[in-house]
N, C-alpha and C positions, 0 to 999 in steps of 0.2 A: 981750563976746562971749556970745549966747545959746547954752545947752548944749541940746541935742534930745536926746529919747532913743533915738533911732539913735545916738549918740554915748555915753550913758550905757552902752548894751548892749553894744556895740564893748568899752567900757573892763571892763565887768563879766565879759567874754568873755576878753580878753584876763588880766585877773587870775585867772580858774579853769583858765584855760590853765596860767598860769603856774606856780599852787598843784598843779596835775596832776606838772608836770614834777618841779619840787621834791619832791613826795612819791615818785617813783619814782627819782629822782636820791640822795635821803636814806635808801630801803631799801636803795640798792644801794652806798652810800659810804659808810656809817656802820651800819646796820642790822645788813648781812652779816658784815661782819668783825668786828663788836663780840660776834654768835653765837658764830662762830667760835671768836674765840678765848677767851672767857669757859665753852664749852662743851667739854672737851677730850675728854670718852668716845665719841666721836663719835656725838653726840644731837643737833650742831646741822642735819646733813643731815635729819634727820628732824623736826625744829624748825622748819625752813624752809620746806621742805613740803607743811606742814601751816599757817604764817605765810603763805608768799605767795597761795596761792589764797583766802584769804581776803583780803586787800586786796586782788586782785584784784577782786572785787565787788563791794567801794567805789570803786574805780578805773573800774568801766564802769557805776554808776552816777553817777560824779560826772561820767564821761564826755558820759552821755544827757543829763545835765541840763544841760553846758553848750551840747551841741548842739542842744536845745531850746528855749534861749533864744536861741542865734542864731536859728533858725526864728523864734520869734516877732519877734525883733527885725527880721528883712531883713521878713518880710509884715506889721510895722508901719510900714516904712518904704518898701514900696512901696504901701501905703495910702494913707499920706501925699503919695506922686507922684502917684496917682490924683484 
């Protein structure tokens, strides 16, 4: 079976998808509460705060760049139809 890179881009899409999920899955199940309760003066509200909007900004860059690889990928692959 030949691999195309319409195919390789799907899988590389789907993998950054995946590593998006997992890191937003892993702030909010293990991250938070691990603040919490290792924080008791109540410093981890303001901890977090000041935590999440900063991954946030890796989060909607890691965003752009996967959705820009799909763009490239589908306008390589309707290239290739052409």
């Amino acid at each position: 079976m030949e691999i195309s890179p319409h195919m390789t881009m799907n899988s590389l899409n789907s993998f950054f998808a995946g590593i998006s999920t997992g890191i937003i899955i892993f702030q909010s199940v293990v991250i938070a509460p691990l603040v919490f309760s290792q924080l008791k003066d109540g410093s981890a509200g303001p901890f977090l705060r000041a935590l999440f909007p900063r991954s946030s900004v890796f989060k909607k860059l890691h965003l752009t760049s996967v959705l820009l690889m799909l763009v490239i990928a589908t306008t390589n692959f309707l290239v290739l139809l052409i």
